[in-house]
N, C-alpha and C positions, 0 to 999 in steps of 0.2 A: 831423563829418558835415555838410560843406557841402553845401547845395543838396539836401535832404533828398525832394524833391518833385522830382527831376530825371526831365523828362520827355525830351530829346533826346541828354543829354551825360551824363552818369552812367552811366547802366543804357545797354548799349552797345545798338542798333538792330538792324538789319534792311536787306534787300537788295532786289532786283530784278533780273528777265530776261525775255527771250523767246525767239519761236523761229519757225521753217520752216514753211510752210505746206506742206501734199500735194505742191502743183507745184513745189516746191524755188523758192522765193522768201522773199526777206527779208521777210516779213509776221509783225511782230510784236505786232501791234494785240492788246489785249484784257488781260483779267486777269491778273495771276500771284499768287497765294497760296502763301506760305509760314511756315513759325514758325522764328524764332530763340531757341536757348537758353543765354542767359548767369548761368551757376550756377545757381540754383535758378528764375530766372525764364524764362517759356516766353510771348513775343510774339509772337503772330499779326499776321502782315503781308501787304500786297496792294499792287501794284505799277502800277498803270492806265495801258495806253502807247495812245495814240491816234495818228493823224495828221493835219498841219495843214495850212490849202488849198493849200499848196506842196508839201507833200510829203512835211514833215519829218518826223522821230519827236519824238513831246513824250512825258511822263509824270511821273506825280503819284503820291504812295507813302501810304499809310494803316496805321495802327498801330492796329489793334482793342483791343489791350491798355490802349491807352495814352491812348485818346480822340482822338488824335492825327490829321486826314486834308489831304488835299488839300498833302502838300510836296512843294514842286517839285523833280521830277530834270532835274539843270543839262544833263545830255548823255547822249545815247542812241546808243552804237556797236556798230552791230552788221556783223563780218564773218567771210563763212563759217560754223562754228560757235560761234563766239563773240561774247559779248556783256558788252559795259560799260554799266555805268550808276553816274553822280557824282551824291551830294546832299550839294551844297555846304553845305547850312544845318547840317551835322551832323558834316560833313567826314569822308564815309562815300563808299565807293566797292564796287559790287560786280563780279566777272567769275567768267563762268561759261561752260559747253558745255552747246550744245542737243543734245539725244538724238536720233536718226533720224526720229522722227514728227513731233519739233515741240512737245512738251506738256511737255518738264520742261527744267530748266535748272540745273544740278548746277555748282557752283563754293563762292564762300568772300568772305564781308562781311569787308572790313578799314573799320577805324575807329578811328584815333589807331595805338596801338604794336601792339592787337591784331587777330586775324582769327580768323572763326569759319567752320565750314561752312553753308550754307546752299544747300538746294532749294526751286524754285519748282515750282510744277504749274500750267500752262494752268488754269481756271474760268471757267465762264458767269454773267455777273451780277457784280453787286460782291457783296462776302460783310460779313457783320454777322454778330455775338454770337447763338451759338446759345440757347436759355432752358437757365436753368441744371438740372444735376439732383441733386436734392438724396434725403439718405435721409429715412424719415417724419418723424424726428424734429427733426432737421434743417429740414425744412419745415415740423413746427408750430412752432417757435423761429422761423420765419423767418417765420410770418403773424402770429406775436406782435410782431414789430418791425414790419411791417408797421401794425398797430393802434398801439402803443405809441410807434414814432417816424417815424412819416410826415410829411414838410414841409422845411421849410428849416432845416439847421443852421451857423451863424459858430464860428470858430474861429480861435486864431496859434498858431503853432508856433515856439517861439524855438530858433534855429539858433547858439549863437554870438551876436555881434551883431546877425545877421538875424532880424527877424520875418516869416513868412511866413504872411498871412490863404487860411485853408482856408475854403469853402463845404463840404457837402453837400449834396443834391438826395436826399431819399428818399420812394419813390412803390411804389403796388401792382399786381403784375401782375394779369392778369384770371384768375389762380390762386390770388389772394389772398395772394401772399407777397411778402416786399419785395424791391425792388428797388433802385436808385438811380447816381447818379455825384458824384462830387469836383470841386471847380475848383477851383487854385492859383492864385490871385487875382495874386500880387506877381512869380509866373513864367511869366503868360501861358497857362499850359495848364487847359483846359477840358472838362469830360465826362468824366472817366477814368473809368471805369468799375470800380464797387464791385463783390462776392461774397461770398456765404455771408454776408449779413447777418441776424444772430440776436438775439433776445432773450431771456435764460433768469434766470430768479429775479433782476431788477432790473439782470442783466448785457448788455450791449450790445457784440456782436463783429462785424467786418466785415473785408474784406479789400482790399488796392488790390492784385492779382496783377500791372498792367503795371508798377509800379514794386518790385515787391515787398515792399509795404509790410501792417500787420498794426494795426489799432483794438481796442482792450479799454476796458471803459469803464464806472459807475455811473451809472442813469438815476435823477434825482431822485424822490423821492417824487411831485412835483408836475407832472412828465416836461416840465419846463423845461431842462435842464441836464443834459448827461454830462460826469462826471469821470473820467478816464482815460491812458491812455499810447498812444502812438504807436511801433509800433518798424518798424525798416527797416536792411538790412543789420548784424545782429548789435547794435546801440544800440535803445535807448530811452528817448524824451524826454516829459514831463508833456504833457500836449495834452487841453483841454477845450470843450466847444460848448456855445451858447446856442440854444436855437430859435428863429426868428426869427418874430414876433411877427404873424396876418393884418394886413393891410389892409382 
C-alpha cells in the first residue's frame, strides 16, 4: 500500500467543463460542480474557469473531499459543443458535451489507463463542505470528541520503508460537535478534511472520505495518546498520535 495518503495519483480525481451562454457564445466563465465516483469513494469537485485580460480561458480545479484547491488546468478547449480541459499535475484530462442551455456538461475523466463518467452542473459561488448531518447519537459521540480530543494531534505511518508524518487539526463546531482536517506532512497535502468523528467508551473513530481512508483508535486514560489503526483501501496498518503539547 504505497503512498497510503495519496491525495492526486492514487485515488483517481475528477474533471471539468463548461458551456453556452443564452446568446449562443462561448462563455464559459464561472463554476462547475461535480462528484466523481471511484469505488466506494464519492469526490466533490469544482472546476473555476475565469478569463484573462487577453481573453484567454484560464481554470483552477478544487477537490472538496480532498482539501485539495486552486490546481492549475493546463488548457481549456472549447468548440462548438464541446469541451476539454488537461491538468497536467495529475495527468488527467477531461471532454465532455454542453446541453442546450449551457448548465451541465456530460462526458468522462480519463486518468492513466482508466475513465470514469463525470457531470458538471453550472453553480453560483464557489461551493464548500456542507455541516455534517449526523444521527443523535452519533452527535453525542461526536461532542464527546469534541471535549475529549480537541487540539493538535502528530503521528507516522510506516508505509513499507516510507514514513509518512500525519497532523490532525481537531476543533468545535458552534454546535458543539467535532470537527477537524489531516495534513500529510511528507506528501505535501494539507486540510483534508475528516468525518463522523466520535468518541464512545475511550474509543476514537473518524473518517478521511476523500481518500477513503477509516481511524479507530484507544484514547489514553490521561487523553495524551491514541492507539490505534489506520485502514485504507482493504489493508490495515498500526498508526498512533501524540497530542501535541500548548505553547
Amino acid at each position: 500500500m504505497q503512498k497510503v495518503i495519496s491525495l492526486l495519483a492514487a485515488t483517481l480525481f475528477m474533471s471539468p467543463a463548461v458551456a453556452f451562454s443564452a446568446a449562443g457564445t462561448n462563455d464559459v466563465t464561472g463554476n462547475w460542480k461535480g462528484a466523481l465516483e471511484v469505488g466506494s469513494v464519492k469526490l466533490r469537485i469544482v472546476f473555476k474557469i475565469s478569463k484573462s485580460s487577453s481573453g484567454d480561458l484560464t481554470a483552477k480545479m478544487d477537490s472538496l473531499d480532498q482539501g485539495a484547491r486552486d490546481i492549475p488546468v493546463d488548457a481549456v478547449t472549447v468548440k462548438d459543443k464541446m469541451i476539454r480541459l488537461e491538468v497536467k499535475a495529475i495527468s488527467g484530462v477531461f471532454e465532455g458535451t454542453l446541453d442546450a442551455a449551457g448548465t451541465k456538461a456530460t462526458g468522462e475523466w480519463k486518468q492513466g489507463p482508466q475513465a470514469l463518467p463525470l457531470t458538471l452542473a453550472r453553480g453560483q459561488g464557489a461551493d464548500s463542505l456542507p455541516a455534517e448531518q449526523l444521527s443523535p447519537s452519533d452527535l453525542a459521540a461526536s461532542k464527546q470528541a469534541a471535549q475529549k480530543i480537541a487540539g493538535t494531534w502528530n503521528g507516522t505511518l510506516a508505509v513499507g520503508a516510507a514514513n509518512l508524518r500525519l497532523r490532525l487539526n481537531i476543533s468545535k463546531t458552534a454546535a458543539g460537535a467535532a470537527t477537524g482536517t489531516m495534513d500529510s506532512l511528507d506528501q505535501g497535502a494539507n486540510d483534508i478534511p475528516m468525518s463522523a468523528i466520535t468518541h464512545k467508551d475511550g474509543k476514537v473513530r473518524f473518517e478521511v472520505r476523500g481518500i477513503g481512508g477509516v481511524y479507530e483508535g484507544t484514547l489514553a486514560a490521561d487523553g495524551s495518546t491514541l492507539s490505534g489503526q489506520w485502514g485504507q483501501g482493504g489493508q490495515t496498518l498500526p498508526l498512533d498520535f501524540k497530542k501535541a503539547t500548548s505553547k
